[in-house]
Steps between C-alpha positions, in 0.01 A plus 500: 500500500384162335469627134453699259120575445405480112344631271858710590453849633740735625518582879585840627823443631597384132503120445203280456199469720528178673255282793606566867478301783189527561356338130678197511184316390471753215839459405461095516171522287686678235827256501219245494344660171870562332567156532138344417528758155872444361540295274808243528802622264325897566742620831899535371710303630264224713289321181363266765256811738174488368211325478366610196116487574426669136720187299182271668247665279581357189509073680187276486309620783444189713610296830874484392542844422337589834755301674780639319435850553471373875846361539652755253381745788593308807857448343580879438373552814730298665781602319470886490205576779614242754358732781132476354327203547215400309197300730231497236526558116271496243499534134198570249521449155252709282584329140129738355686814632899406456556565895602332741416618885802408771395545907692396805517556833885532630647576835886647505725405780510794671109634488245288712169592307396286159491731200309441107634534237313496102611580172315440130717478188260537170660494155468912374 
């Protein structure tokens, strides 16, 4: 077991359904997402997890802010997905549409293949 899958659902032998072996790389790609979405001060007790994509929205979109969304992301990663290691990253800002569009490619430690990865935050 690797963790628990969310949106939370109840298994049949009573607790919650979680990934198996099998979906690490599902399992990863939702860490990945957790910690790309929270925003810093959001988890109890660790104020520091999070990168906070959303908080970016509301900077001047330009070549700074691209960069700082880039190293706020390579810093969490390194702190709280050590095991995921980011080989190409990317980051659109849409200022017309408040969004901004995150790829990467990552390999973990233990998988040999190169998996993608994108999000897009937009203001609601």
């Amino acid at each position: 077991m690797l963790s628990i899958r969310l949106p939370l659902s109840t298994s049949q032998t009573g607790g919650f359904e979680s990934f198996d072996n099998s979906e690490v790389v599902d399992a990863i790609k939702q860490n990945i997402r957790m910690l790309l979405l929270t925003r810093p001060g959001e988890r109890l007790y660790d104020a520091q997890l999070g990168v906070g994509l959303a908080n970016f929205l509301f900077e001047m979109a330009d070549e700074n802010l691209v960069a700082q969304v880039k190293t706020r992301i390579k810093d969490q990663f390194q702190t709280y997905l050590p095991y995921v290691v980011i080989t190409d990253l990317n980051v659109i800002l849409s200022p017309d549409s408040n969004s901004m569009g995150v790829s990467f490619v990552f390999n973990v430690d233990r998988l040999i293949a190169q998996e993608n990865f994108d999000i897009v935050v937009t203001l609601y």
